[in-house]
VOBA-1610 file (N, C-alpha, C; in pm, whole numbers, padded with zeros to 5 digits, always signed):
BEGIN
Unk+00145+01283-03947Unk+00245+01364-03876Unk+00281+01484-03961Unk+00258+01583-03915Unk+00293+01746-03974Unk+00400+01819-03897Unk+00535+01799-03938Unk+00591+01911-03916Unk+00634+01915-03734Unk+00661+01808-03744Unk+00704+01707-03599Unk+00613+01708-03538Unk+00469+01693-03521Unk+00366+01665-03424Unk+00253+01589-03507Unk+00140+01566-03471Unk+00005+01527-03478Unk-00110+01537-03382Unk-00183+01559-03488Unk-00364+01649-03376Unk-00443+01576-03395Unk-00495+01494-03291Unk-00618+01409-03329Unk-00722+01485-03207Unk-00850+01512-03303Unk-00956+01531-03225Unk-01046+01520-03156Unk-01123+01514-03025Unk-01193+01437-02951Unk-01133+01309-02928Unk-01012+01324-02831Unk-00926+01165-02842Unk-00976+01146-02658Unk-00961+01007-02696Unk-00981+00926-02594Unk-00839+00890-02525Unk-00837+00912-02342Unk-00730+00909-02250Unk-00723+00806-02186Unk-00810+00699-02177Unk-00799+00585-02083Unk-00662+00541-02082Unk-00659+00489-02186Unk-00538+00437-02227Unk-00374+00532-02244Unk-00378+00631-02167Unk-00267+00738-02123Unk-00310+00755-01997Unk-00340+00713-01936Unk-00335+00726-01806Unk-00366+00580-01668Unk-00276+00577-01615Unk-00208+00475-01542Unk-00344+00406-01456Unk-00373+00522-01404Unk-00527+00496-01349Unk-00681+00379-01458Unk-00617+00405-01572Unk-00705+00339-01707Unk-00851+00407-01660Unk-00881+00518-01627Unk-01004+00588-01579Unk-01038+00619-01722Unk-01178+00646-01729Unk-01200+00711-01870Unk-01199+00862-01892Unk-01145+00958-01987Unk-01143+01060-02004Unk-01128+01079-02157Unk-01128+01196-02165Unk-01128+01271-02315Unk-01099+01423-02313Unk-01015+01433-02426Unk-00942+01562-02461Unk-01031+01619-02605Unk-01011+01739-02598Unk-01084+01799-02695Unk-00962+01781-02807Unk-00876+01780-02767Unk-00769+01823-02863Unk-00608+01718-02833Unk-00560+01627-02912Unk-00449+01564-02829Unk-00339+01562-02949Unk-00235+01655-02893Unk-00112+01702-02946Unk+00025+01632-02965Unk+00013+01497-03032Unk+00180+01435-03007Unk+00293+01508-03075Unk+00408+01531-02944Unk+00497+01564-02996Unk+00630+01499-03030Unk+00751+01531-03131Unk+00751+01447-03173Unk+00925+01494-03169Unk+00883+01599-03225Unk+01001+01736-03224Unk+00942+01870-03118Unk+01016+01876-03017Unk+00968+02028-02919Unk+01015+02099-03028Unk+01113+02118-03138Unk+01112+02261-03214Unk+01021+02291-03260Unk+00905+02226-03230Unk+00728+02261-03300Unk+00668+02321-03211Unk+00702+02333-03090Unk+00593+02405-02974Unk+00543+02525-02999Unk+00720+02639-03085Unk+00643+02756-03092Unk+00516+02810-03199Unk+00547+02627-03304Unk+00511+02699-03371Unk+00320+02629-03363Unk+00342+02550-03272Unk+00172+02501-03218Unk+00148+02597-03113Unk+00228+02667-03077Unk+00145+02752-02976Unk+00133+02906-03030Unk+00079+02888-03135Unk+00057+03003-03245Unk-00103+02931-03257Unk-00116+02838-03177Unk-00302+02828-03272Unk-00360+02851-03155Unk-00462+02885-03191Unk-00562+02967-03032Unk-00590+02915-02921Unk-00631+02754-02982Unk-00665+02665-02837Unk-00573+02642-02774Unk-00397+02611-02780Unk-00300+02625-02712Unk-00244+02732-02658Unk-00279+02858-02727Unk-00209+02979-02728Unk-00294+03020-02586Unk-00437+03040-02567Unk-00489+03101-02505Unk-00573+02990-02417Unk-00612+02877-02420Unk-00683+02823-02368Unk-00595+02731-02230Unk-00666+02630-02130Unk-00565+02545-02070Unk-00516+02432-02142Unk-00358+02389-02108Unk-00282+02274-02193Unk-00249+02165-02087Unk-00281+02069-02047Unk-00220+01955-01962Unk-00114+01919-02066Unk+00015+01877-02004Unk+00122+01794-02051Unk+00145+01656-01996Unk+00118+01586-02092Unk+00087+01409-02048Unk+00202+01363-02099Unk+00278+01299-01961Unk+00406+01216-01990Unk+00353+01063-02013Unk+00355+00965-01884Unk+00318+00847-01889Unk+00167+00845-01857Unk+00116+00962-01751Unk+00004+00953-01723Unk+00002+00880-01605Unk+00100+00879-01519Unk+00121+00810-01390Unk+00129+00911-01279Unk+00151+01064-01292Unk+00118+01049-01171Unk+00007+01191-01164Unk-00091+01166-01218Unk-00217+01240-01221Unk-00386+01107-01236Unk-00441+01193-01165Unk-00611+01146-01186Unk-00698+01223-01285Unk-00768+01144-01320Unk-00853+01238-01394Unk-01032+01238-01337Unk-01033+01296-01280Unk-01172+01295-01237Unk-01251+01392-01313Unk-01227+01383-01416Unk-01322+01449-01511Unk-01230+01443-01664Unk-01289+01516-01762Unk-01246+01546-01908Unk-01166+01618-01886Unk-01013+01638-01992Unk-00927+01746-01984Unk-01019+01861-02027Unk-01009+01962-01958Unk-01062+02085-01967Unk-01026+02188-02110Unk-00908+02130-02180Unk-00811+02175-02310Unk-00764+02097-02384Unk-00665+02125-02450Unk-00579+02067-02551Unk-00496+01979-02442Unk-00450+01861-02519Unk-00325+01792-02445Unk-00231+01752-02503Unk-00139+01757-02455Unk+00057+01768-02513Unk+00089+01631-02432Unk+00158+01585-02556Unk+00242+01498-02546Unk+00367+01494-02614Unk+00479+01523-02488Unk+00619+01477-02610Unk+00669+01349-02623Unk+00703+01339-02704Unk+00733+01174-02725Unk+00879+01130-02795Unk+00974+01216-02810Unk+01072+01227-02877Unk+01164+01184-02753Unk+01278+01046-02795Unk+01351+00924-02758Unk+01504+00985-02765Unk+01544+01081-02760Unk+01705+01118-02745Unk+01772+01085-02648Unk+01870+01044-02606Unk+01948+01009-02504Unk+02111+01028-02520Unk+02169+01101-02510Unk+02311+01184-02543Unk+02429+01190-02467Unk+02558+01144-02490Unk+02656+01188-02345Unk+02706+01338-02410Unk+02701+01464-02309Unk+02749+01587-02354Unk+02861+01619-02293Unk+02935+01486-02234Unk+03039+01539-02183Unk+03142+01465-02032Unk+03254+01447-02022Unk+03308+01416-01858Unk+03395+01487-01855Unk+03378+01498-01694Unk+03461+01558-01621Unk+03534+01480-01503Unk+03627+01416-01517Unk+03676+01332-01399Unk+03611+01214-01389Unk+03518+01187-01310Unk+03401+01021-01270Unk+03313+01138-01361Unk+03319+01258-01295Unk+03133+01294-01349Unk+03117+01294-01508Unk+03009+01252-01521Unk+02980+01226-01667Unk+02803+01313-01697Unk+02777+01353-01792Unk+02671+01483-01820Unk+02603+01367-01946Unk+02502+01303-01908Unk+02388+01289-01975Unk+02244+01372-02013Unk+02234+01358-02124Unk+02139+01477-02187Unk+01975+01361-02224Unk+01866+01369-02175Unk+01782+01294-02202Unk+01632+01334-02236Unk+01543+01339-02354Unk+01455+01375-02373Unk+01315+01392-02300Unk+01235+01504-02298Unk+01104+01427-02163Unk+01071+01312-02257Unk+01048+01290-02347Unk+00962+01157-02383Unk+01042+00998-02342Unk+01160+01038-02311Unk+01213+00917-02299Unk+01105+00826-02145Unk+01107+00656-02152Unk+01070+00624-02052Unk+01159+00623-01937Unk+01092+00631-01802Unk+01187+00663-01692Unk+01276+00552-01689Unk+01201+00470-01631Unk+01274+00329-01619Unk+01419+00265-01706Unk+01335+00290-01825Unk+01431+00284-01926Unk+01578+00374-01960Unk+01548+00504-01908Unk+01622+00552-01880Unk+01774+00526-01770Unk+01681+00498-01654Unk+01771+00400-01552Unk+01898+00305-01619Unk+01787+00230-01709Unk+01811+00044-01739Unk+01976+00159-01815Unk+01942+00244-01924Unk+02028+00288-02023Unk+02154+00384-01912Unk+02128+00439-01805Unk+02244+00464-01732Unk+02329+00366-01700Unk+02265+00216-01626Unk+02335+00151-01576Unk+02424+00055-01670Unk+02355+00037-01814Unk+02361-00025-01878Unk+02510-00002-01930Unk+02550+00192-01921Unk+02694+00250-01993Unk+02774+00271-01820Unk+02770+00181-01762Unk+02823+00217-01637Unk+02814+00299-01530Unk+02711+00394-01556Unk+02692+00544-01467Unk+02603+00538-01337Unk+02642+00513-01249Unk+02574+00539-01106Unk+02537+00639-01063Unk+02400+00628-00981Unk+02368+00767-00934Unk+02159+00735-00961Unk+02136+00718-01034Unk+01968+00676-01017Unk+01920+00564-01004Unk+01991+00477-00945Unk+01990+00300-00928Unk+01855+00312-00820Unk+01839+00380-00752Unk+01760+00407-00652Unk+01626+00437-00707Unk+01619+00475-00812Unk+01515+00508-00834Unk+01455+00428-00991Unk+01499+00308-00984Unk+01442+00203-01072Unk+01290+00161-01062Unk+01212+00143-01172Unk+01099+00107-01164Unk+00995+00210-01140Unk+01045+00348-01092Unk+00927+00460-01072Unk+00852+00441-01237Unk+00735+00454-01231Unk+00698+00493-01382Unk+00696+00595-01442Unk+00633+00641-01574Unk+00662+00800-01558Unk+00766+00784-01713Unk+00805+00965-01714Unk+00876+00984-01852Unk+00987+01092-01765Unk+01082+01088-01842Unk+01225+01178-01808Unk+01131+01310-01793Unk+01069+01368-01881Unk+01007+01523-01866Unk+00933+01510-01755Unk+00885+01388-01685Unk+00785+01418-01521Unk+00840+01445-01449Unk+00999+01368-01407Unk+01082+01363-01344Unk+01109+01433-01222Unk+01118+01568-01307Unk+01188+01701-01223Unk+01039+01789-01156Unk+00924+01763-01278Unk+00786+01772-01188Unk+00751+01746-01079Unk+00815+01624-01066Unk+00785+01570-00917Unk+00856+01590-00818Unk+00985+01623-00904Unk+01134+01578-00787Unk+01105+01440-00748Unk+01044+01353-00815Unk+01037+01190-00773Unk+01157+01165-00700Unk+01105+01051-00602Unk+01229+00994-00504Unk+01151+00855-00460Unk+01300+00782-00413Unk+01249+00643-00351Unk+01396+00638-00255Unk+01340+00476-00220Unk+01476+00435-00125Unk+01585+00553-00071Unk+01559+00690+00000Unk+01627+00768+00045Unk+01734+00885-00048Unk+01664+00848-00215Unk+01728+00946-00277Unk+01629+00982-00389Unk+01658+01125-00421Unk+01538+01268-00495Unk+01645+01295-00633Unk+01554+01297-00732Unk+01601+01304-00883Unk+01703+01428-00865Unk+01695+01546-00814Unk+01717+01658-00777Unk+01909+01641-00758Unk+01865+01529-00667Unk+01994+01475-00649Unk+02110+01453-00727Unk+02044+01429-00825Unk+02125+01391-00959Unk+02097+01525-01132Unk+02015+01616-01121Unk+01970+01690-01231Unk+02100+01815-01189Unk+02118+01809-01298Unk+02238+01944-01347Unk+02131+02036-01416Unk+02029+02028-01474Unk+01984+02151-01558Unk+01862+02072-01616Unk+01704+02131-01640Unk+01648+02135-01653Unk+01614+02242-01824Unk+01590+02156-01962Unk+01538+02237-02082Unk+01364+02285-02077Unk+01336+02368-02139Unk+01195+02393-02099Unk+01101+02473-02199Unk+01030+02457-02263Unk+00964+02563-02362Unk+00891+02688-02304Unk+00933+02753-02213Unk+00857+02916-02191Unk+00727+02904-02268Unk+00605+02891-02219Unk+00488+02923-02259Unk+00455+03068-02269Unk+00487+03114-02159Unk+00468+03296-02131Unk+00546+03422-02251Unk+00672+03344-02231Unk+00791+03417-02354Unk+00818+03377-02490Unk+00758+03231-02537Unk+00750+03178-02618Unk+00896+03139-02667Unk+00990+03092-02620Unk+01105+03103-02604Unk+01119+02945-02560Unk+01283+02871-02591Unk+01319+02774-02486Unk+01473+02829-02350Unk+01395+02783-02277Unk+01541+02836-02163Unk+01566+02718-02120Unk+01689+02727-02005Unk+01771+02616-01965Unk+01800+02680-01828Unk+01681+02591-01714Unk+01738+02633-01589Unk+01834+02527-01535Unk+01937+02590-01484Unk+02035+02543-01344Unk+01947+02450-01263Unk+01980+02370-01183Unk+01852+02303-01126Unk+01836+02396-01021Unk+01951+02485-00950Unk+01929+02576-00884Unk+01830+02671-00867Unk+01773+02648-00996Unk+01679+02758-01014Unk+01515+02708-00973Unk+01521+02611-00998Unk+01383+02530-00978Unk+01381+02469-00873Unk+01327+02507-00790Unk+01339+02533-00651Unk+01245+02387-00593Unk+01353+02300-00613Unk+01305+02159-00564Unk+01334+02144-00433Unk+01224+02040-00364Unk+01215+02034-00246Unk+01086+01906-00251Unk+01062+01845-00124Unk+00993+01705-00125Unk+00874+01690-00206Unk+00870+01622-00339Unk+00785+01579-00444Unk+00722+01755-00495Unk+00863+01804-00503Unk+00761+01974-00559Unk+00828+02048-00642Unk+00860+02122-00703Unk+00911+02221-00795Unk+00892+02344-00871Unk+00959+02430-00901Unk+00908+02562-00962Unk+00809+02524-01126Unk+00844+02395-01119Unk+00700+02326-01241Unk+00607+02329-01231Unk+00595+02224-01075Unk+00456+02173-01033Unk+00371+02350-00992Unk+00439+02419-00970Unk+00412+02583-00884Unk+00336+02646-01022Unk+00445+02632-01141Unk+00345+02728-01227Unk+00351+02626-01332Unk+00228+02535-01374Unk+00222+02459-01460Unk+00200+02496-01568Unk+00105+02597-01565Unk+00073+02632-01737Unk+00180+02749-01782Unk+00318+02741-01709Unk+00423+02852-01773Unk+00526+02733-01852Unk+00604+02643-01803Unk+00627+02593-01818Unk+00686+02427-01912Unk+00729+02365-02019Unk+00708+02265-02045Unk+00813+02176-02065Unk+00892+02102-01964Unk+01008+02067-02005Unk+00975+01960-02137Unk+01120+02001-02198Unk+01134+01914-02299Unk+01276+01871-02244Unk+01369+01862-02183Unk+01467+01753-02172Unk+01488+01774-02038Unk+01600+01626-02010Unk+01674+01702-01875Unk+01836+01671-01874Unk+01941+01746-01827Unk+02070+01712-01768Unk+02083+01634-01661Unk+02160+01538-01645Unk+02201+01503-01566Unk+02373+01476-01526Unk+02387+01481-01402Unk+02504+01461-01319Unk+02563+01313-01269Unk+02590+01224-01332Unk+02577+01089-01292Unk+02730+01074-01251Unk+02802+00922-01241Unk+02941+00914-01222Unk+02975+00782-01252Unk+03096+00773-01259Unk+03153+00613-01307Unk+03191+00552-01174Unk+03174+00618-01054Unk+03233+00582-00960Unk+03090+00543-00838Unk+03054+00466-00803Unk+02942+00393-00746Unk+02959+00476-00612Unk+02870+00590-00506Unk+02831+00659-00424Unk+02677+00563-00393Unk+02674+00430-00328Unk+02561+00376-00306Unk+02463+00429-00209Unk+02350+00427-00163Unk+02288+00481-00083Unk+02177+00333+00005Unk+02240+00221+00044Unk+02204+00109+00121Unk+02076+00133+00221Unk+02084+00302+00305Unk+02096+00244+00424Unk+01889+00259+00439Unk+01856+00268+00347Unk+01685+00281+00368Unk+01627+00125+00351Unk+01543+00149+00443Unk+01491-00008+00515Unk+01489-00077+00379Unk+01533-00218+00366Unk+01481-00281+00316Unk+01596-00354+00195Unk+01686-00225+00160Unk+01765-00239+00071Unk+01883-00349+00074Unk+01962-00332+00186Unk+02065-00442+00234Unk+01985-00585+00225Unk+01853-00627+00309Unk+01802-00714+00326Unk+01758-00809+00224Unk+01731-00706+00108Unk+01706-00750-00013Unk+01809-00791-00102Unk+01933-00728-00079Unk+02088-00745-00105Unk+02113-00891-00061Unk+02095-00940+00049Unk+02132-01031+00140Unk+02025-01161+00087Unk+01902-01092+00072Unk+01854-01236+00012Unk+01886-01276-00124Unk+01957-01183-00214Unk+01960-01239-00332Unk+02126-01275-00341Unk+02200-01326-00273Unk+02312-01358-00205Unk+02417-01272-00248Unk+02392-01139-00233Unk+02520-01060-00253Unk+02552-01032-00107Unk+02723-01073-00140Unk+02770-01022+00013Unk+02856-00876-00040Unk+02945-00817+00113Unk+03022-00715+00074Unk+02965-00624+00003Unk+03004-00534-00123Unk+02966-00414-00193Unk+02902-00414-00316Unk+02786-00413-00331Unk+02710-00426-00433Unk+02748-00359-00565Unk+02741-00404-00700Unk+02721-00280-00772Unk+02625-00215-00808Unk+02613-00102-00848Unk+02477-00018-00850Unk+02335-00068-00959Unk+02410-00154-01033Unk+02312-00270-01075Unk+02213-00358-01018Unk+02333-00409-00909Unk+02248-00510-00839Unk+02156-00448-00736Unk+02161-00324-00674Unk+02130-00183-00621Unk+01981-00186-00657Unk+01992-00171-00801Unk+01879-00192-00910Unk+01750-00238-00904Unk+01817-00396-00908Unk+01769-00517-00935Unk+01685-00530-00752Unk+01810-00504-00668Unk+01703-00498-00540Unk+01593-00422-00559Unk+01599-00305-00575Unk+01482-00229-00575Unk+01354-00239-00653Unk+01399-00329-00776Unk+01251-00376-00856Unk+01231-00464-00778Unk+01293-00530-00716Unk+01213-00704-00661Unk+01121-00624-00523Unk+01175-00535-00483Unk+01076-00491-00378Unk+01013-00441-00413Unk+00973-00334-00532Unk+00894-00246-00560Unk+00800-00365-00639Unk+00853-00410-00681Unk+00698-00542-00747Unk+00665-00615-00643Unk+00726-00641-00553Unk+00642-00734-00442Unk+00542-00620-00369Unk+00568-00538-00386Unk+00473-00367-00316Unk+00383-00350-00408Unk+00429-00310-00509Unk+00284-00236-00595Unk+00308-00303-00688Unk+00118-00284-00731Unk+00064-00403-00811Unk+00117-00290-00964Unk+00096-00391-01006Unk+00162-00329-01205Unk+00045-00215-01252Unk+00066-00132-01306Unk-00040-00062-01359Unk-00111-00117-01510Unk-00036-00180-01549Unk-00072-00306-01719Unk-00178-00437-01613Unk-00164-00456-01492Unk-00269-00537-01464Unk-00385-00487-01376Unk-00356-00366-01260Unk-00466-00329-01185Unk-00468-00165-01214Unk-00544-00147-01267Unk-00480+00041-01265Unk-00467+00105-01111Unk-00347+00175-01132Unk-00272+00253-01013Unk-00187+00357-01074Unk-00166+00487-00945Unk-00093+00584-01028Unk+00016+00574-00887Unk+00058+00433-00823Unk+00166+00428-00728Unk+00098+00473-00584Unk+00226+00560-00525Unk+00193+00593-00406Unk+00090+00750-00427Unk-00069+00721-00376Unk-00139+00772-00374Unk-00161+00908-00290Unk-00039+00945-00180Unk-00054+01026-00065Unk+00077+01051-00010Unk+00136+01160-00012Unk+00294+01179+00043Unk+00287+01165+00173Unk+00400+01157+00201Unk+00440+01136+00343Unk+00454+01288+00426Unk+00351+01271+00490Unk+00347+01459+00555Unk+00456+01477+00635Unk+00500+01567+00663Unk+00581+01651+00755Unk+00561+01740+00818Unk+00602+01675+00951Unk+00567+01767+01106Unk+00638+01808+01144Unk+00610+01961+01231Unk+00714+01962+01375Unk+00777+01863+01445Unk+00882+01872+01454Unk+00930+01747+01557Unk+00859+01758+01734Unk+00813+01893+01754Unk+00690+01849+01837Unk+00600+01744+01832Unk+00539+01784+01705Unk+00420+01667+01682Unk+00449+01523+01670Unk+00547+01527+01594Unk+00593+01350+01603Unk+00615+01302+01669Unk+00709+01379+01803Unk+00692+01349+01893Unk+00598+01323+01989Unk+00486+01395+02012Unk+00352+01348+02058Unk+00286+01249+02049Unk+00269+01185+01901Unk+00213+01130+01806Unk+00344+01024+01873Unk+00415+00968+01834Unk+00477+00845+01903Unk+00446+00827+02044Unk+00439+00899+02172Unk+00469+00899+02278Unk+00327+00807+02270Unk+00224+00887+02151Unk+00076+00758+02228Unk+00122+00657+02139Unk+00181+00641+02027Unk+00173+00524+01927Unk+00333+00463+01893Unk+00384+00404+01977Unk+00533+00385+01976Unk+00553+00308+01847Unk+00477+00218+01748Unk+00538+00162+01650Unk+00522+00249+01540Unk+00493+00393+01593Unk+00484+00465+01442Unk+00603+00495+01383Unk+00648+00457+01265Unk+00737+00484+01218Unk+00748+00646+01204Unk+00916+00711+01205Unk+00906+00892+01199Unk+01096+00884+01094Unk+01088+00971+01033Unk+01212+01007+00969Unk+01231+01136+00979Unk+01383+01145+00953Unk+01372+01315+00948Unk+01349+01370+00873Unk+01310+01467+00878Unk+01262+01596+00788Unk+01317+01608+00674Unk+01279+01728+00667Unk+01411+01836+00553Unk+01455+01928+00664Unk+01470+01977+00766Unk+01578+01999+00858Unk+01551+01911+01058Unk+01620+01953+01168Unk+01629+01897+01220Unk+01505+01949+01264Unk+01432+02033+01276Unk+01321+02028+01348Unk+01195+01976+01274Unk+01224+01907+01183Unk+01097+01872+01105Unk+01101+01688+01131Unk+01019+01604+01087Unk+00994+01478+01073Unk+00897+01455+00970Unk+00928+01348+00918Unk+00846+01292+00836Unk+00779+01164+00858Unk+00636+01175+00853Unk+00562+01038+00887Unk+00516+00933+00797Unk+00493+00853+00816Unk+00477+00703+00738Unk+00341+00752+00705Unk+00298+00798+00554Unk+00120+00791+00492Unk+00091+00632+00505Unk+00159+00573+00467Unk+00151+00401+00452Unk+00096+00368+00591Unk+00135+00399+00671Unk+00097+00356+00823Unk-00019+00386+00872Unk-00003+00561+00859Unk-00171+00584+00886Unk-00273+00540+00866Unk-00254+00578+00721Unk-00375+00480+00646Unk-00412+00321+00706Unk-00309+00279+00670Unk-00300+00130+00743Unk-00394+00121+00892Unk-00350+00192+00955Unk-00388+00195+01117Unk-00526+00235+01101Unk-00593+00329+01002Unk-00731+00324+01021Unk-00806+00256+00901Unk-00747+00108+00850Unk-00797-00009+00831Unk-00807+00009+00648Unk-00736+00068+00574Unk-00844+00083+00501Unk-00721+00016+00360Unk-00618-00071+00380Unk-00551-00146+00330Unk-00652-00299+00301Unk-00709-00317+00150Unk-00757-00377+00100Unk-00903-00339+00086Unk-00958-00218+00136Unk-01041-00217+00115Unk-01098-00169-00032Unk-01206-00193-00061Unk-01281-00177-00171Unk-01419-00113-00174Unk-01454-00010-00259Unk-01617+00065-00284Unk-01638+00040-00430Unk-01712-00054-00503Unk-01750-00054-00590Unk-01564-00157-00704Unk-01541-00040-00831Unk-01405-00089-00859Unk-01306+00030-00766Unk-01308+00088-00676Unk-01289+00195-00640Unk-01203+00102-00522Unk-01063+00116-00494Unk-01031+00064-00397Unk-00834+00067-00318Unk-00819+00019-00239Unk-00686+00019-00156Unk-00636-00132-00217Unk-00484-00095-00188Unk-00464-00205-00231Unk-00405-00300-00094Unk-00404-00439-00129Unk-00422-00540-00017Unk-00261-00521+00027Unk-00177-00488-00041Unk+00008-00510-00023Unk+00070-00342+00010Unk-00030-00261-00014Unk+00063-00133+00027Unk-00103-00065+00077Unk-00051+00027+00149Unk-00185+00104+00157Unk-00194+00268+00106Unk-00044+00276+00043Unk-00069+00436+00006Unk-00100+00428-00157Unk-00156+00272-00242Unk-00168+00305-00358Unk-00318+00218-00349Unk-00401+00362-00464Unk-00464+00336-00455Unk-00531+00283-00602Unk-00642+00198-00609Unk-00639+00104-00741Unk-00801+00163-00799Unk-00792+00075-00917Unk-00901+00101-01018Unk-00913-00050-01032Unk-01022-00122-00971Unk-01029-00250-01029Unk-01121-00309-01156Unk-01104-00226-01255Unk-01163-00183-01384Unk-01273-00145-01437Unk-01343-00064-01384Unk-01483-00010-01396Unk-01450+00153-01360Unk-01393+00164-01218Unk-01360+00300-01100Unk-01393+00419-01227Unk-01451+00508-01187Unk-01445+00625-01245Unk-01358+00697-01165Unk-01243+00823-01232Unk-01211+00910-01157Unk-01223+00963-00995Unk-01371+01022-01044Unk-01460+01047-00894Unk-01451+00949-00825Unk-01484+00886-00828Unk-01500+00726-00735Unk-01332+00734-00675Unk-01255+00745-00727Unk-01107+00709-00668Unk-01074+00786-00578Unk-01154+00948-00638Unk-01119+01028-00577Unk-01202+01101-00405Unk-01335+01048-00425Unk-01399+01036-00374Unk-01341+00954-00217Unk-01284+00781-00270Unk-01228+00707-00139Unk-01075+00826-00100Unk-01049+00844-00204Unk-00890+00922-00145Unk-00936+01004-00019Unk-01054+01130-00073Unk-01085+01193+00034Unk-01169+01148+00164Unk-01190+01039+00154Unk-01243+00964+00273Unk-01126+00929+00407Unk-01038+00857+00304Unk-00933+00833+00360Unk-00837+00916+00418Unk-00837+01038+00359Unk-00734+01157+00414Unk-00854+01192+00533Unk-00951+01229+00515Unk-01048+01230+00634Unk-00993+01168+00770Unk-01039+00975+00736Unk-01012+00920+00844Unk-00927+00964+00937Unk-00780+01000+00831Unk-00672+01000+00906Unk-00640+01145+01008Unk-00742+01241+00930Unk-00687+01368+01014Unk-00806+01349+01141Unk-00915+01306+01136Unk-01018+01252+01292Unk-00872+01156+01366Unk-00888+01073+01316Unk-00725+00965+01405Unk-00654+01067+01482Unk-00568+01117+01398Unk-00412+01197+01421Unk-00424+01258+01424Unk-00474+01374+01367Unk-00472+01554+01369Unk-00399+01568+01245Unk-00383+01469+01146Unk-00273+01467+01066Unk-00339+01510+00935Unk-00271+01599+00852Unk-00357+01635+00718Unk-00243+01513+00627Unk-00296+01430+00568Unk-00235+01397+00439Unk-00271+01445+00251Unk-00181+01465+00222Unk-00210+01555+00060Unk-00205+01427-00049Unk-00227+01435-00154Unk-00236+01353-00268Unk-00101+01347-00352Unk-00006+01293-00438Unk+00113+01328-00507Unk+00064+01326-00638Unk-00053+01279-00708Unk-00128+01295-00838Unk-00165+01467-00855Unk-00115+01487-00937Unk-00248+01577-00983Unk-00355+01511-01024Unk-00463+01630-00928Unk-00607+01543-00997Unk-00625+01661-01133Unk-00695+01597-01223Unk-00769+01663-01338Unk-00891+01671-01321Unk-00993+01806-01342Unk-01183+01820-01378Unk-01207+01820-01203Unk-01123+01811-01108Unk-01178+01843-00961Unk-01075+01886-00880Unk-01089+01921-00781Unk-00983+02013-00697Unk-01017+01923-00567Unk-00881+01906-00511Unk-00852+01809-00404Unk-00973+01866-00284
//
């Protein structure tokens, strides 16, 4: 370790990435301290060449070799900067783990990401994704976003206002190689604002015999027991989760699209004329829940994640993905997109 980082050369990625696909970096950068970025992005292959930034490695493919150098921050801070009334201002590193992160909100009383227990991933993916589950988006909860300026060589601090989040997207995911968060703010509260009402949640409440008003713990605890009865672990089958977002239509079209298929599930949008459709369903409906090509395959309990049953190359995964988005737009007319970045191929 030099000077808060370490460079190991010709490193091997299987094992950083959720998928367990095989890959390799010419160059792999742990960080340790971000006050080192400016001074690693003073050497040529970072300065001028392409940089992937590898959090958990969950929600990208690699269908090929990193094309560059690869960054990793890995630095564990977790900070209160402050309350205001209930609201309380947590400060948290990208390297921190997500989950863990959660476990450490709920753990000091603070409600507000109970919903989003068990995503995998690192605090710095977070806001990449705008990740969301059970009816609530990180976005929801981020006060401010830290970031290393690649372009200006500089660190800034956007407002979340500024990063123009919206369903699984952001002014990150838009310009990746400008970009590198190193922390994030958050907006949490001492005062429990639950969010019940997405399928599944109460029911799961109800079987584990909570009556009346949950606390955002037990909130929690529902949501891992469903999310493990859904998707298989990435430590036993490789998976990078839900493999395919949930598209959004005109409320014309959904409407169409139900009138022939009444059990299709539809939500609303992001405004009233939009809807959002079930990827899980589609897929489902044109059969391809459990199926398998080689280690290349669907999984038998969800159908929007897709697996590595330990051999799969990249291609191969990526290969069924585009089969499958196929099927579905011959079916429906429906385009479905990927939520991975792929790496070494273009969707």
């Amino acid at each position: 370790m030099t000077a808060g980082y370490r460079i190991v050369e010709n490193a091997r990625l299987d094992a950083r990435n959720t998928f367990g696909v095989a890959a390799r970096a010419p160059m792999l950068v742990d960080v340790a301290d971000a006050a080192a970025l400016p001074e690693l992005f003073g050497y040529a292959m970072l300065r001028d060449g392409p940089v992937l930034v590898l959090g958990g490695g969950s929600n990208l493919l690699f269908a090929g070799d990193a094309p560059g150098a690869v960054l990793a921050l890995s630095s564990q801070r977790i900070e209160l900067l402050g309350e205001v009334g209930d609201a309380v201002i947590v400060r948290a590193d990208a390297g921190v783990g997500w989950h863990d992160f959660v476990l450490w909100t709920l753990g000091h009383g603070l409600c507000g990401l109970e919903n989003l227990a068990l995503i995998p991933g690192t605090v710095g993916a977070a806001p990449i994704q705008n990740i969301g589950a059970y009816g609530v988006e990180v976005r929801d909860a981020i006060r401010a976003v830290h970031a290393f300026d690649r372009r200006d060589r500089g660190f800034v601090r956007l407002d979340a206002g500024d990063c123009d989040f919206a369903y699984r997207d952001s002014l990150f995911k838009h310009d990746p190689d400008r970009y590198i968060v190193t922390a994030v703010e958050f907006v949490l509260s001492r005062t429990p604002d639950l969010r019940l009402e997405y399928a599944g949640i109460r029911e799961e409440l109800t079987a584990m015999g909570i009556d009346g008003t949950p606390r955002a713990s037990q909130v929690a605890e529902a949501v891992i027991r469903i999310r493990q009865r859904k998707l298989p672990d990435p430590a036993r089958l490789g998976n990078a989760g839900s493999f395919f977002k949930n598209p959004i239509v005109p409320m014309a079209i959904a409407e169409a699209l139900q009138a022939t298929h009444p059990a299709m599930p539809v939500f609303r949008g992001a405004g009233d004329d939009t809807r959002k459709l079930s990827a899980a369903w589609l897929i489902d409906q044109c059969g391809w829940k459990g199926h398998r090509h080689g280690d290349a395959g669907v999984s038998a309990e969800h159908a929007l994640v897709l697996v590595n049953h330990g051999q799969a190359t990249g291609l191969q995964v990526l290969d069924l993905a585009r089969r499958i988005a196929a099927s579905v737009q011959d079916r429906f007319g429906i385009a479905i997109e990927p939520e991975p970045r792929i790496i070494g191929a273009t969707w």
